[in-house]
BALOBA-1460 file (C-alpha; in Angstrom, 3 decimals):
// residues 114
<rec num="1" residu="x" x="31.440" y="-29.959" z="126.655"/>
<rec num="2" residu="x" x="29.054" y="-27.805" z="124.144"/>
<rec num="3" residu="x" x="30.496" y="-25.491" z="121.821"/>
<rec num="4" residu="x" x="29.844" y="-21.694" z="122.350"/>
<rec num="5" residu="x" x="28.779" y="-20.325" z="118.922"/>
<rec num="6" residu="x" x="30.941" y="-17.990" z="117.357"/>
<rec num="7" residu="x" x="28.332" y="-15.100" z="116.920"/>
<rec num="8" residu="x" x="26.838" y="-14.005" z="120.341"/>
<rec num="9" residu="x" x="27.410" y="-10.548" z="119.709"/>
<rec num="10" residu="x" x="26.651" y="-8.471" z="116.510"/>
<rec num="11" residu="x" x="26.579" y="-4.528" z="116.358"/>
<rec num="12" residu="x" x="28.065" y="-4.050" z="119.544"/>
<rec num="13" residu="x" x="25.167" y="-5.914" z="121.407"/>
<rec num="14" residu="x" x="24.570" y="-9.564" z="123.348"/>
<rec num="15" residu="x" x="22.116" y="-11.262" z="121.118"/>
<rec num="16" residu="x" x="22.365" y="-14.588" z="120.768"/>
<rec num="17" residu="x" x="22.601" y="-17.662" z="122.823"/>
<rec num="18" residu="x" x="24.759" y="-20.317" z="122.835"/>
<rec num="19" residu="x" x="23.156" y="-21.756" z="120.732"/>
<rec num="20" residu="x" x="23.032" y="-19.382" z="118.149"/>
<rec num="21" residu="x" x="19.527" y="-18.591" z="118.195"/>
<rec num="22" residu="x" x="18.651" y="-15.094" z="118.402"/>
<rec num="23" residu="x" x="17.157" y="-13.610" z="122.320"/>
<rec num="24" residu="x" x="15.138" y="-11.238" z="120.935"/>
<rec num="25" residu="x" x="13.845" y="-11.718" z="117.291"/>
<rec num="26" residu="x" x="13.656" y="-8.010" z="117.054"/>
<rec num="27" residu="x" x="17.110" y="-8.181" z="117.366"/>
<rec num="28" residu="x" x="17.072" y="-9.509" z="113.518"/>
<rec num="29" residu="x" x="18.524" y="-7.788" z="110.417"/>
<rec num="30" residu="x" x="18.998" y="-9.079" z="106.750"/>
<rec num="31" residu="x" x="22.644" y="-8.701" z="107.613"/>
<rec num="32" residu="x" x="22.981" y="-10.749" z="110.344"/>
<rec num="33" residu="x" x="20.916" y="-13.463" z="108.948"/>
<rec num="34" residu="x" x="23.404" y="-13.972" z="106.152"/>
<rec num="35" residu="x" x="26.294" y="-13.681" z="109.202"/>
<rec num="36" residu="x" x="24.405" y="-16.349" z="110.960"/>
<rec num="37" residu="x" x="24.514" y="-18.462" z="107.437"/>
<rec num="38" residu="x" x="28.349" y="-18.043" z="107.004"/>
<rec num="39" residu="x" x="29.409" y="-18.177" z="110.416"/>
<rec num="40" residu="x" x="27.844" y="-21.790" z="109.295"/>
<rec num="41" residu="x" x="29.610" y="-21.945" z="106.206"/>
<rec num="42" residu="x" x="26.323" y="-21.642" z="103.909"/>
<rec num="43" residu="x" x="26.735" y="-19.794" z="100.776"/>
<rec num="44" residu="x" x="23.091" y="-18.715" z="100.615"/>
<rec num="45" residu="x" x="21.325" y="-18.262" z="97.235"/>
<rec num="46" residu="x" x="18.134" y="-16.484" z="96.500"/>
<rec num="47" residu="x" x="16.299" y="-20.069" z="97.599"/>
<rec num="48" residu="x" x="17.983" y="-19.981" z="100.768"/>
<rec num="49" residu="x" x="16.859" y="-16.534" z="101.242"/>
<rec num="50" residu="x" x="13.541" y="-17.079" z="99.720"/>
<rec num="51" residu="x" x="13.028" y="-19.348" z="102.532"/>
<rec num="52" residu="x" x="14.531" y="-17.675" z="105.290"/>
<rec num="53" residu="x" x="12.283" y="-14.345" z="104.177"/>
<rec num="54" residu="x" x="9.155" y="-16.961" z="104.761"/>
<rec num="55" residu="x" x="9.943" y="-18.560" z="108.078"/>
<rec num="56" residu="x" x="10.144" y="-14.523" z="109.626"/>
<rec num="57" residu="x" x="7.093" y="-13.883" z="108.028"/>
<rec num="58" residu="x" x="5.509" y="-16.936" z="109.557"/>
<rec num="59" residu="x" x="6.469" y="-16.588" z="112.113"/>
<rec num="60" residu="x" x="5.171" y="-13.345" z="112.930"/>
<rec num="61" residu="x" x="2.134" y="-13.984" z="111.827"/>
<rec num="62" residu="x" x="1.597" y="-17.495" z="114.338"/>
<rec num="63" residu="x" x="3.696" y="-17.003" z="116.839"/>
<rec num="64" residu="x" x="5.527" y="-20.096" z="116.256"/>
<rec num="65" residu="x" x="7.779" y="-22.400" z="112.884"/>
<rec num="66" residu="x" x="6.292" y="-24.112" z="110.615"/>
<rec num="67" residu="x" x="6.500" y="-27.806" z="110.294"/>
<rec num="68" residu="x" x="8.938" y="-28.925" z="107.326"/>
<rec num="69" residu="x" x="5.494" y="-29.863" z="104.763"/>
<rec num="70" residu="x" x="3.804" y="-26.805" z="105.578"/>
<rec num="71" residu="x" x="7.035" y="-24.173" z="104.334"/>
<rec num="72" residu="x" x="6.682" y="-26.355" z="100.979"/>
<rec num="73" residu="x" x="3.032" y="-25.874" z="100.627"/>
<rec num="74" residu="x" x="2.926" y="-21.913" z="101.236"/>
<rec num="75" residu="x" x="6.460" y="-21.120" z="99.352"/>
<rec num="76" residu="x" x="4.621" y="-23.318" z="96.209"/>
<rec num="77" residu="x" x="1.064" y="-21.088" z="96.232"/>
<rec num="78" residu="x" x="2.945" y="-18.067" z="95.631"/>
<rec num="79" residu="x" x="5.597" y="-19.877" z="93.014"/>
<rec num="80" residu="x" x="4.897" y="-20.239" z="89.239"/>
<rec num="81" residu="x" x="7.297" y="-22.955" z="87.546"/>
<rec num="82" residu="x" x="9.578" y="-24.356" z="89.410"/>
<rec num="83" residu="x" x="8.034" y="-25.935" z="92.977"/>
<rec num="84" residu="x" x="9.874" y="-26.762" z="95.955"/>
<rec num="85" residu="x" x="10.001" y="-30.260" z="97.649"/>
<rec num="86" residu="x" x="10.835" y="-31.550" z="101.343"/>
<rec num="87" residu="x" x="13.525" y="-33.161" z="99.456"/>
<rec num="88" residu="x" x="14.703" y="-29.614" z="98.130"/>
<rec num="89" residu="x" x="14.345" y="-28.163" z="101.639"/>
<rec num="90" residu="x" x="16.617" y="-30.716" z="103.051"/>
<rec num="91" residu="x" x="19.304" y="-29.451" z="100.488"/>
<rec num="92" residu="x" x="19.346" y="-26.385" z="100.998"/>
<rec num="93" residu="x" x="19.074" y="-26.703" z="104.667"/>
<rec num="94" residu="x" x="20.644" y="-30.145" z="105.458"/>
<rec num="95" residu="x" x="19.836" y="-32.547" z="108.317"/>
<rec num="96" residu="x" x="17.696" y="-30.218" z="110.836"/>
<rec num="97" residu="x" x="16.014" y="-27.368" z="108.328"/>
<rec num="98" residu="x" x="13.652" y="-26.106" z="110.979"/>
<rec num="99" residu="x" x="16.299" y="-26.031" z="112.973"/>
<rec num="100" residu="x" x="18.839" y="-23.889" z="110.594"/>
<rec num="101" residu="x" x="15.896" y="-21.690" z="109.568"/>
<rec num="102" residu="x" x="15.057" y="-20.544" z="112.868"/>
<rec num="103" residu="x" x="18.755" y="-19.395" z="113.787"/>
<rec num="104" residu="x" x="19.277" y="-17.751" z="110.274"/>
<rec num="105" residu="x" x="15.517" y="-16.280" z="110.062"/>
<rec num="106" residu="x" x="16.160" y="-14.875" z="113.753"/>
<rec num="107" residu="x" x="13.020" y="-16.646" z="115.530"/>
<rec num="108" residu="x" x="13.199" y="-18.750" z="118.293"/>
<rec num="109" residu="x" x="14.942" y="-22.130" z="119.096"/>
<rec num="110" residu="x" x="12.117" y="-24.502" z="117.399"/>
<rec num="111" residu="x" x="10.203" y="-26.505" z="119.793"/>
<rec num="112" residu="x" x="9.896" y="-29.433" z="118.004"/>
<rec num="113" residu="x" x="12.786" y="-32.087" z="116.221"/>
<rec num="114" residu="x" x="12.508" y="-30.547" z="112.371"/>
C-alpha cells in the first residue's frame, strides 16, 4: 500500500499530493520548501538551497526540470571557485535528485527517471 506523505496541507490549505509534490507551484514559499526538506529529514545547507533556488528558476523559465548534467553546467557559469559535480548533486540530493528537487523547489512531479 503507498504511503500518504506527511505534508498535504500547509497554511491551512490542500496543496500537495500524495506524493508530496506540490498541485499548484504557486502554491510555493521558501518556508515550505525547507518543510518539504525536513519532513524528509534533510538538514539543508546553503548548497541545498542554492540548488533548490535554481530548479524554481528553471523551471519557470522552460516550463519543465532540468536533466541532472544540465543543473551542474548552469549552477557552475555563475560560480567562481568551487564547481559542482553530478557526483556532488547526488550528495546532496541522494538516489533520485530530480526527483527531491522538484518536491522541495515546489514544481511538478518530474517526467522523466532523474
Amino acid at each position: 500500500m503507498k504511503e500518504v506523505a506527511e505534508i498535504i496541507g500547509f497554511n491551512g490549505k490542500r496543496i500537495s499530493d500524495d506524493d508530496g509534490f506540490l498541485i499548484d507551484p504557486d502554491d510555493w514559499s521558501e518556508e515550505l520548501g525547507r518543510a518539504l526538506c525536513a519532513q524528509d529529514g534533510l538538514h539543508i545547507t546553503s548548497s541545498h538551497w542554492e540548488i533548490i533556488l535554481f530548479m524554481r528558476s528553471y523551471y519557470a523559465q522552460y516550463g519543465t526540470e532540468p536533466m541532472p548534467k544540465v543543473i551542474i553546467k548552469e549552477l557552475n557559469k555563475t560560480r567562481e571557485g568551487d564547481t559542482y559535480s553530478i557526483k556532488d548533486l547526488y550528495t546532496l540530493f541522494p538516489n533520485t535528485p530530480v526527483h527531491l528537487l522538484c518536491k522541495y523547489a515546489g514544481i511538478p512531479k518530474p517526467l522523466r527517471c532523474t
